[in-house]
C-alpha positions as CSV (number, residue, x, y, z in Angstrom):
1,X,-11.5,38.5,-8.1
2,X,-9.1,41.9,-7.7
3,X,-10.1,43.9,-5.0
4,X,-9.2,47.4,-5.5
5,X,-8.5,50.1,-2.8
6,X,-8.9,53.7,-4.2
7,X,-6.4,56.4,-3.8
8,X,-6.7,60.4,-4.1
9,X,-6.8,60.9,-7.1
10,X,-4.0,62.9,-8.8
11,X,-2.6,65.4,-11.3
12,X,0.8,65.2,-13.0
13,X,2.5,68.1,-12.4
14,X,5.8,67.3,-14.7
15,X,8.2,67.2,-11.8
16,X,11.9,66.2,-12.8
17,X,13.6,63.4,-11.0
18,X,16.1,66.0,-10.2
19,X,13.3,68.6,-9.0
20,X,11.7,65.1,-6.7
21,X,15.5,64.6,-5.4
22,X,15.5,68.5,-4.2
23,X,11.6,69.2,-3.1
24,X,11.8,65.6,-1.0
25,X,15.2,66.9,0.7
26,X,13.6,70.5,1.5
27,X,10.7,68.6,3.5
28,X,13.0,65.9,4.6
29,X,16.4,67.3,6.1
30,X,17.8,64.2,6.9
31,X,16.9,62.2,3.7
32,X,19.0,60.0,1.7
33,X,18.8,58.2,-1.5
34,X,19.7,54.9,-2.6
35,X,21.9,55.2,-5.2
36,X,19.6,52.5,-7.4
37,X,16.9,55.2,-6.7
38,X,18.9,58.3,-7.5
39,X,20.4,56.5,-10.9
40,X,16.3,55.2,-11.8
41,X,15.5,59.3,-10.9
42,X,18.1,60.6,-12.6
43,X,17.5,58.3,-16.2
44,X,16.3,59.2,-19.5
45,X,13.8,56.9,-19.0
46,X,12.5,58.3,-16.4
47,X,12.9,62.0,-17.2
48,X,11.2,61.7,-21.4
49,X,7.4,61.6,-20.7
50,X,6.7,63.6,-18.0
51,X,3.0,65.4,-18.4
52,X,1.4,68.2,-16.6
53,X,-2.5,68.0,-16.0
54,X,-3.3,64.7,-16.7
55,X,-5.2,63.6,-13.9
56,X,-4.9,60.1,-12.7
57,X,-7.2,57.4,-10.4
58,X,-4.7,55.0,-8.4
59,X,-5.7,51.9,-7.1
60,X,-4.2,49.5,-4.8
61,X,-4.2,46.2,-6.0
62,X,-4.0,44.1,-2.8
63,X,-1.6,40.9,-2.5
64,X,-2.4,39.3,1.0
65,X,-6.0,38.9,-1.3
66,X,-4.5,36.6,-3.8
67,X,-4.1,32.9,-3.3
68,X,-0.3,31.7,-2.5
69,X,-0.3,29.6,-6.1
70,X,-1.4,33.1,-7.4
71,X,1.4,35.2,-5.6
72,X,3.4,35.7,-8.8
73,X,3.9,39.4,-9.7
74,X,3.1,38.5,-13.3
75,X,-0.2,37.1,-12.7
76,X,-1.6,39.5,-10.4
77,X,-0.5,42.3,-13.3
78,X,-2.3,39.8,-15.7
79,X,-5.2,39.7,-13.3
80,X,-5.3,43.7,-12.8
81,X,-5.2,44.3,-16.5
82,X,-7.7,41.7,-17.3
83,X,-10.0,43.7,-14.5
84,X,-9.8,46.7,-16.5
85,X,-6.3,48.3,-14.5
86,X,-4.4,49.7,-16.7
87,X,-0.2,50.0,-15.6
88,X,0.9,53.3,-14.5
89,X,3.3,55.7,-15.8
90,X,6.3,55.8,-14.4
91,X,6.0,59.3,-13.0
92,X,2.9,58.9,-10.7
93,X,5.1,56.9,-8.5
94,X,6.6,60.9,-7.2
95,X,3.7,62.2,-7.2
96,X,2.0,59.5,-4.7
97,X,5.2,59.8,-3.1
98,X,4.8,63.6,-2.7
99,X,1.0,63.1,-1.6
100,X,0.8,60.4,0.4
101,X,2.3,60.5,4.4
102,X,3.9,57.6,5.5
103,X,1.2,57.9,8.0
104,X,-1.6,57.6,5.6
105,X,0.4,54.8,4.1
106,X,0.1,52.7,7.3
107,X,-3.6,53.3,7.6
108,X,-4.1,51.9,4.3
109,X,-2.4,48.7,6.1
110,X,0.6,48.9,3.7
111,X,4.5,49.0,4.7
112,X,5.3,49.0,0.8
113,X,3.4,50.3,-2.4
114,X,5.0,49.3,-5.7
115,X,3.5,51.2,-8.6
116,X,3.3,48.5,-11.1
117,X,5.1,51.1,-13.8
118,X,7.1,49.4,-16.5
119,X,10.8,48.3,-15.2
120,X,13.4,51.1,-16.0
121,X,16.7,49.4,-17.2
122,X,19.5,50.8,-14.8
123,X,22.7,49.2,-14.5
124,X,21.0,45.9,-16.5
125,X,18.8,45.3,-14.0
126,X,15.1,45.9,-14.4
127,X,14.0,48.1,-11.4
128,X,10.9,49.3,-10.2
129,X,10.2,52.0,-7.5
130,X,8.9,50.9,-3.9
131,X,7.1,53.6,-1.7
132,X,8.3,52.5,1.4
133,X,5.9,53.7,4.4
134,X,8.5,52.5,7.4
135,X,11.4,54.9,7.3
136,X,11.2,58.6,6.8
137,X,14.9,59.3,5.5
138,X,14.0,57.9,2.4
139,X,10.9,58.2,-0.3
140,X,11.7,55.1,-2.1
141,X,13.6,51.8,-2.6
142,X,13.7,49.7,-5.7
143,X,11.9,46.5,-6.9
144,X,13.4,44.0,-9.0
145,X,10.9,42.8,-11.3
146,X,11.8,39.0,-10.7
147,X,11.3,39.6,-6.9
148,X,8.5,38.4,-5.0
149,X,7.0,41.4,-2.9
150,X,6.1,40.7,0.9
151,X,2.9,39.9,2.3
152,X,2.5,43.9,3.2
153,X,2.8,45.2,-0.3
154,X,0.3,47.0,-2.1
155,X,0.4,47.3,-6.0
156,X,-0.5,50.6,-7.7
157,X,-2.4,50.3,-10.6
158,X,-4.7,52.7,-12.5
159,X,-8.2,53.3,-13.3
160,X,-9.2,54.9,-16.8
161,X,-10.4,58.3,-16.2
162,X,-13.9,58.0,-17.6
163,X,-14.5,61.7,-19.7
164,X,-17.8,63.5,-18.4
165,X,-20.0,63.4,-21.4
């Protein structure tokens, strides 16, 4: 059974990865970025289907609650999905980034959140972004999609918006 954990919800607000490089280092002055991260930011890939107004309900899909045999990152996504998660844009993982304190992060009992977006191709590797709640100087690292995620991850999924009839 997924257990979910319900963030804020969200709007898209169409922010460039160049525009999350230069609002992230105005409220950060002594941020850096990975060059992986910059390069993921930076990529067609990322940059094509940015919306504005489209409002989003993240959840956190929980890992310490699956099963060590279970631990794979392609059968908890399985087990999301099949729970009626749905994988997120690539884009909310700025936004969450923007909205959420590292602070707030920590209280959720979370050192990493990996929105479970589909893997951009940069430099032939398949990367991810990881929110990563333990330093300051930097909004993200990257997630190989191969890689096993630690015991204090949290993986972003969505919930349909259900339309007020």
């Amino acid at each position: 059974m997924v257990k979910i954990i319900p963030l804020p919800t969200v709007t898209s607000d169409g922010v460039t990865g160049t525009q999350f490089i230069e609002i992230w280092k105005e409220k950060n002055k002594k941020t850096f970025f990975y060059q992986s991260v910059e390069d993921m930011l930076m990529s067609k890939s990322f940059n094509k289907n940015l919306t504005k107004e489209v409002i989003y309900n993240p959840v956190i899909v929980d890992y310490r609650d699956f099963p060590k045999e279970k631990r794979f990152f392609s059968k908890i996504i399985k087990e999301a999905i099949d729970f009626g998660c749905v994988e997120p844009p690539v884009e909310l993982a700025t936004i969450l980034r923007l909205k959420l304190t590292n602070k707030e992060i920590k209280k959720l009992g979370f050192d990493w959140l990996i929105p479970v977006h589909k893997p951009l191709v940069v430099s032939n590797k398949k990367l991810r972004f990881i929110i990563d709640s333990r330093e300051k100087e930097f909004p993200f690292d990257t997630f190989g999609v191969d890689n096993l995620p630690s015991s204090d991850t949290g993986l972003i999924f969505l919930l349909p918006v259900k339309n007020k009839k």
